[in-house]
N, C-alpha and C positions, 0 to 999 in steps of 0.2 A: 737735186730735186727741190724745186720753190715752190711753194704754197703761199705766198708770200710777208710769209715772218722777218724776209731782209736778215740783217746780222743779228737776231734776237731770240730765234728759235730756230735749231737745224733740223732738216729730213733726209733718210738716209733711206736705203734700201739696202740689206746683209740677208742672204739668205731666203728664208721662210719670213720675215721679221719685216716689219716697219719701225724705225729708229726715231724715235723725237728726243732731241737735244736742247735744254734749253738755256741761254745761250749769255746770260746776262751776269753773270757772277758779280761782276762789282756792287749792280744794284741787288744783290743775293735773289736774283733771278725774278723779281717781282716780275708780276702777269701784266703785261700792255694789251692794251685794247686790240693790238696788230700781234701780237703774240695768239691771241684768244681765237682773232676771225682766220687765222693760220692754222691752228691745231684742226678747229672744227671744220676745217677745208679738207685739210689731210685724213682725219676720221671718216668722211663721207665716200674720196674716194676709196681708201684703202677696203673700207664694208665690202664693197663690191669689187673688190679686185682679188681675183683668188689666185694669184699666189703671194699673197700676204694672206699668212694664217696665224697672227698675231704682231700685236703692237707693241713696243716699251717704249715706256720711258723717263728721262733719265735729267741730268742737267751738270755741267760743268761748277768748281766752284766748291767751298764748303757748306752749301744752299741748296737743298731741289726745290723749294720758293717759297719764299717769305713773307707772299700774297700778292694781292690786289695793290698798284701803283699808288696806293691811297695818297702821297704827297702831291702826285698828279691830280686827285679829282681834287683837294684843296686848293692849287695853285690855279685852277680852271674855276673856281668857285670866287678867290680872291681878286684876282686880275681879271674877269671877263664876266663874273657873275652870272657861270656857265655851270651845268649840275651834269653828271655823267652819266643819265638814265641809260643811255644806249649800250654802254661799258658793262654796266652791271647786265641788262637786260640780256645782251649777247652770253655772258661770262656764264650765266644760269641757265641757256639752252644749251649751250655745252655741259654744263654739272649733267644734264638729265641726257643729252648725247653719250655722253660716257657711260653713265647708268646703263644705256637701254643697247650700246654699241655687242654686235653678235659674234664677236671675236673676243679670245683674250686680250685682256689689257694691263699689261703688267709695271706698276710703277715701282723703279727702284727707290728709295728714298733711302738718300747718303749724306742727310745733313739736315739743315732745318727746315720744318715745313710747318707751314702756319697759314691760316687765313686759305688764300685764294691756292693754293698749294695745296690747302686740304682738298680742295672744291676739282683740283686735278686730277688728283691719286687714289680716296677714298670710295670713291664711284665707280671703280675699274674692278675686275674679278681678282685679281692679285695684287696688293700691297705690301710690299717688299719692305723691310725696316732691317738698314745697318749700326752696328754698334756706334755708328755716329749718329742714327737719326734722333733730332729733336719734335715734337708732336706738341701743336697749342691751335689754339680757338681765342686769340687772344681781345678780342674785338672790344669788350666792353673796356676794358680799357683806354680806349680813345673813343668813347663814347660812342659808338656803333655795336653792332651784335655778330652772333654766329653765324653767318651767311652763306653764299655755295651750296646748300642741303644740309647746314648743321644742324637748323630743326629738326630735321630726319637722322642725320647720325649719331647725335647727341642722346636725342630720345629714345634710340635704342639700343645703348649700352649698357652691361647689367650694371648692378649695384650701386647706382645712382653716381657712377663714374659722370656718364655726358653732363648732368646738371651741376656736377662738383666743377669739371671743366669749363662751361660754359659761360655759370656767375665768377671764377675765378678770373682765370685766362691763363691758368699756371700749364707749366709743360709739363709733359711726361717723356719719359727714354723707351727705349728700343722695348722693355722687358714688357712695361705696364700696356705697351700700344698694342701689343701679344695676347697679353691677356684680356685686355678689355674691349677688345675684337679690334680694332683701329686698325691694326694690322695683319697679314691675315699667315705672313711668312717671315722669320729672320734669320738673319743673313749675315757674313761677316765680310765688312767693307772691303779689305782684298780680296774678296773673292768675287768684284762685280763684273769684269772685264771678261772672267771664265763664263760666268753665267750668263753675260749676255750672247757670248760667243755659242752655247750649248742651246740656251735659247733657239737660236736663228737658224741654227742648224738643224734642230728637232722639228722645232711649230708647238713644240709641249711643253709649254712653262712647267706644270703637274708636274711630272715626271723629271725634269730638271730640277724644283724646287726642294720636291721631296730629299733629290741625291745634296745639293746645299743647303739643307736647311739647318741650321744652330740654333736648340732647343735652349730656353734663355728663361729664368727665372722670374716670377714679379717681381719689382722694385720696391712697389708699397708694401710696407709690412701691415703685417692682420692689423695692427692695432688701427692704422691707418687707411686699411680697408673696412673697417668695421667702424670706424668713425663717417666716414663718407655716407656710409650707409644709412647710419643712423642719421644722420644730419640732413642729406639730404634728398630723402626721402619724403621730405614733408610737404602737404599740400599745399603751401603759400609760400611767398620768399618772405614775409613776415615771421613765418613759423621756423623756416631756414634761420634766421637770423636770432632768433628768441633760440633757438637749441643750441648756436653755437655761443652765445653769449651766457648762455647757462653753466656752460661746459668749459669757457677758456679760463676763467679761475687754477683751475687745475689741472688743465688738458693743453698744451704747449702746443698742439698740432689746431686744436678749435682757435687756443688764441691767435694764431697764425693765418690760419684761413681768414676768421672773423677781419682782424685787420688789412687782409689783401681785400674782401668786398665793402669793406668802408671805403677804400679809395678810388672804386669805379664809380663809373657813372649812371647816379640814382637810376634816370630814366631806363637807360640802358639794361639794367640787372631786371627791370620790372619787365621791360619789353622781351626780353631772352627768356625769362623764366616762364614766360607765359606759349612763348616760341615755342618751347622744347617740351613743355606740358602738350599743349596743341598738338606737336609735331608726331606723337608718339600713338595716335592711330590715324596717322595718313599718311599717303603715298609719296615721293620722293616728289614728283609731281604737283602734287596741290602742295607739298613744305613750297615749291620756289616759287609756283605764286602767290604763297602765302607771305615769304619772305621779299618777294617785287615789290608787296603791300607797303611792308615795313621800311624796307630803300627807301622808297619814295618819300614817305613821310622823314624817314633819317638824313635824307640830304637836303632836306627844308631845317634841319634843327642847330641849336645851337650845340650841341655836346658835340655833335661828329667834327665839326670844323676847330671848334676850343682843342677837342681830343688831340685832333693830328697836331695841331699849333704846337701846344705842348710837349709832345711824348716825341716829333717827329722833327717838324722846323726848327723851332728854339731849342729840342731838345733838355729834357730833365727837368723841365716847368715843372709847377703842380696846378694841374687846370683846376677852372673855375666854373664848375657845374651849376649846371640853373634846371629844375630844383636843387639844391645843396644838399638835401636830405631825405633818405627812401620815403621817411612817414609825410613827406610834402609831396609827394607823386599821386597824384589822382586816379580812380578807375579811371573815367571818362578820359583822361589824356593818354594812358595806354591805348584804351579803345581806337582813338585815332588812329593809331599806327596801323590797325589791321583792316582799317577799310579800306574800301576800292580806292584805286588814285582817279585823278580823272580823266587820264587817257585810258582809262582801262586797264583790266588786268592783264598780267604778261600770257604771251600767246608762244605756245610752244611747239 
């Protein structure tokens, strides 16, 4: 069955079920632009074909995807001086395809998944989490932000989890993705092969999930649930930064935090935070054109391309952010990110 993802993503038909396999392990499954116009080919038909009466899916590898080809839109930015409007553009009417798709959608996730992974799996009615999966939003880190719907899933996670996630970029395990909704089932990694097999044979994720599901403890402890909370909760990422810097003195968890958002990227923290503030009463829908907004201005800047340089090419750099310093970030230069581009806003 081609849709035509080529050797990159596979389609399968088992049963009651539509199988998406994705297919890249060595690059830990990162999303191609041909990966992306493949899924959303195969979502279209499957909608209307009834005897698929749900979807998974799944991915080869210790990876179910570790994002967006981001070294790609770099190497396209460097040697062609070529920007990937059309990549991102495509990859966000798919976030909200999967969002609005009238089938189950069940993503296993058996390893790590980050970035454009999330933008796969968190949009679908089932989110599946094995004792292997990893869970991050890691973007400001190579000076970009939480993209795919993160302004939307981020902003609505309780206890100021998404915002603690978002200005970080730190992971969480199988337990805290459970508890902080991220995930919506867990699962124990041998046991995927069964479950997809019961799957396909049912049509009933529900009813399957329930019979495999492994009830899994938080990870965070209260103190560090009730740190989050407090910290970041607050109205400004100024004030963020002022409660954690109050705190690490004596709090080995604030001091910790506090030094993971010194080393991202100013502009970055300021544009996310403002993302996920935003994001948290509007529709999944206005986040990604809200988030097209921000692209656009992101692949004009210098953090996103320094970032990858860095963290990705050269590897173990320590990039060279411009501004250097949050108190150097202007409103009006945030402002920029969230106006219209000028081809317009993304049409969905």
């Amino acid at each position: 069955m081609d849709f035509g993802g080529g050797d990159q993503i596979r389609f399968e038909r088992l049963g009651k079920a539509g199988i998406v396999t994705l297919t890249r392990p060595d690059a830990l499954n990162a999303l191609t632009h041909q990966m992306v116009k493949a899924l959303s080919a195969a979502l279209f038909a499957w909608e209307s074909d009834p005897s698929v009466q749900v979807v998974i899916v799944k991915a080869e590898g210790r990876a179910f995807c570790a994002g967006g080809d981001v070294v790609a839109v770099y190497k396209a930015w460097k040697e062609e001086g070529r920007r990937f409007v059309e990549f991102f553009a495509d990859e966000y009417r798919l976030n909200v395809q999967i969002d609005r798709f009238r089938k189950p959608y069940v993503s296993l996730i058996d390893g790590i998944c980050m970035g454009g992974g999330m933008g796969i799996s968190i949009h679908g009615s089932h989110r599946v989490a094995t004792d292997k999966a990893i869970f991050a939003m890691p973007e400001v880190g190579i000076g970009f932000f939480p993209d795919v719907g993160g302004s939307y899933l981020l902003s609505n996670l309780g206890g100021s989890m998404g915002m603690y996630l978002g200005l970080t970029g730190n992971r969480i395990g199988q337990g805290d993705a459970l508890w902080s909704g991220v995930a919506t089932h867990t699962v124990l990694s041998a046991h995927l092969p069964s479950l997809v097999e019961e799957i396909a044979d049912s049509g009933d994720p529900g009813t399957e999930l329930r019979e495999f599901f492994r009830n899994i403890a938080r990870q965070a402890s209260n103190e560090q649930v009730q740190a989050i909370a407090k910290h970041f909760s607050r109205g400004s990422l100024q004030e963020i930064v002022r409660s954690l810097e109050r705190a690490a003195a004596s709090d080995e968890f604030a001091a910790e935090t506090l030094a993971t958002i010194r080393k991202r990227s100013p502009m970055s923290l300021h544009v996310t935070f403002r993302a996920i503030s935003t994001g948290s009463t509007m529709s999944l829908s206005d986040c990604m054109k809200m988030e097209f907004r921000i692209l656009n201005r992101m692949l004009e800047s210098h953090d996103l391309y320094e970032g990858i340089r860095a963290a990705l090419v050269e590897k173990g750099k320590v990039p060279e952010w411009q501004p250097e310093r949050l108190e150097d970030v202007r409103p009006s230069d945030v402002d920029a990110y969230f106006a219209p581009p000028p081809q317009g806003d993304l049409v969905l």
